[in-house]
N, C-alpha and C positions, 0 to 999 in steps of 0.2 A: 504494500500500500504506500509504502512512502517512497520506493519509483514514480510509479503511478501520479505521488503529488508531484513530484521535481518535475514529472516532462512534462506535466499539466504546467505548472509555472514556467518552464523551457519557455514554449509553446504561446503560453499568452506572451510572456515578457518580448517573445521574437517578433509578434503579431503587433503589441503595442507599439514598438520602437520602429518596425518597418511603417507603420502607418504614421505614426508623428514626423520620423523620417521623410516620407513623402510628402507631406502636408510641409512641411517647413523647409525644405528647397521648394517644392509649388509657390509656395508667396514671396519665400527669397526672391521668386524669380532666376532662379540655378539653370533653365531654360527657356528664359526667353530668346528669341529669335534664333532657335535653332530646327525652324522646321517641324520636319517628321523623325526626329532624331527627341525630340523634346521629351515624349513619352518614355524611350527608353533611358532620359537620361534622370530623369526622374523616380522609375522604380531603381536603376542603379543605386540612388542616393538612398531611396528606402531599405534595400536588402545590404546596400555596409552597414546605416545605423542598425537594420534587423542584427546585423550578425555580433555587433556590439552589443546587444541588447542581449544575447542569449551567453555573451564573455562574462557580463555583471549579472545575470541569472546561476548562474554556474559558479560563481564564486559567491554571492550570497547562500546558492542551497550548503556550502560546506560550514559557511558560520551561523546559519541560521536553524533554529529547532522547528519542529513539526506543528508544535500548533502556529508558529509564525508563517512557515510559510503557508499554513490552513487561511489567516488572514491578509496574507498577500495577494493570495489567489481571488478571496472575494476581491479585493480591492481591485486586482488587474481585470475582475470581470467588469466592474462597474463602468472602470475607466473603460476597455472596451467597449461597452454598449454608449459612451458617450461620445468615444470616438464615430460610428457607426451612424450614431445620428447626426454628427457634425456633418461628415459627407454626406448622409440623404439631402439633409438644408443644402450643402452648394448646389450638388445636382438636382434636386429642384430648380433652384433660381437660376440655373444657368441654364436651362431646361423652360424656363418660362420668358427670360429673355431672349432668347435665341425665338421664342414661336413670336413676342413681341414684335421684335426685328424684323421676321418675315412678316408678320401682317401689315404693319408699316410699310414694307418694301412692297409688297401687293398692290396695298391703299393707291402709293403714288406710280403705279405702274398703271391700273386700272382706271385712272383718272388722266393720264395722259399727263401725268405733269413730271416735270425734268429738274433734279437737281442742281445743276447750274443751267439757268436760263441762258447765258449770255458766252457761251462755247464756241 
């Protein structure tokens, strides 16, 4: 049972760190203007912090006792679930701006009218 905790903590601790990971080169901006290269440079950044994250999982499971990491575990699920919602909210909103855009972009196509008049 107390494998079982450790890779259960492995495991979230690799999931939180790759996801904060990614979220924070995303806003850095770690890939702007690189294209179609952007995506991968971005899980890149997520899977080094991931793999950081499982070096200080790994050295906490040897100094820490069982019921600690019994409560780390709830703690990394919490975080998890808040991470989890964080990204439904952007993808939403970027998911509602993007249909905004095109109804806009419709609007003034359907109506004949030109963004710069004077071309």
């Amino acid at each position: 049972m107390r494998f079982l905790r450790g890779f259960i903590f492995c495991l979230m601790c690799f999931c939180a760190a790759t996801i904060c990971g990614a979220i924070a080169s995303s806003l850095l901006g770690a890939a702007d203007g690189q294209g179609l290269a952007a995506g991968a440079i971005i899980v890149g950044y997520g899977l080094m912090t991931g793999m950081v994250g499982i070096l200080i999982a790994l050295f906490a499971l040897k100094h820490l006792s069982v019921p600690a990491v019994k409560k780390l575990n709830i703690l990394l699920a919490i975080v998890l679930l808040i991470l989890a919602a964080f990204i439904a909210y952007r993808v939403n909103e970027k998911s509602k701006e993007k249909q905004l855009q095109a109804s806009n972009n419709m609007g003034a196509s359907k109506l004949g009218c030109h963004t710069r008049p004077w071309t």
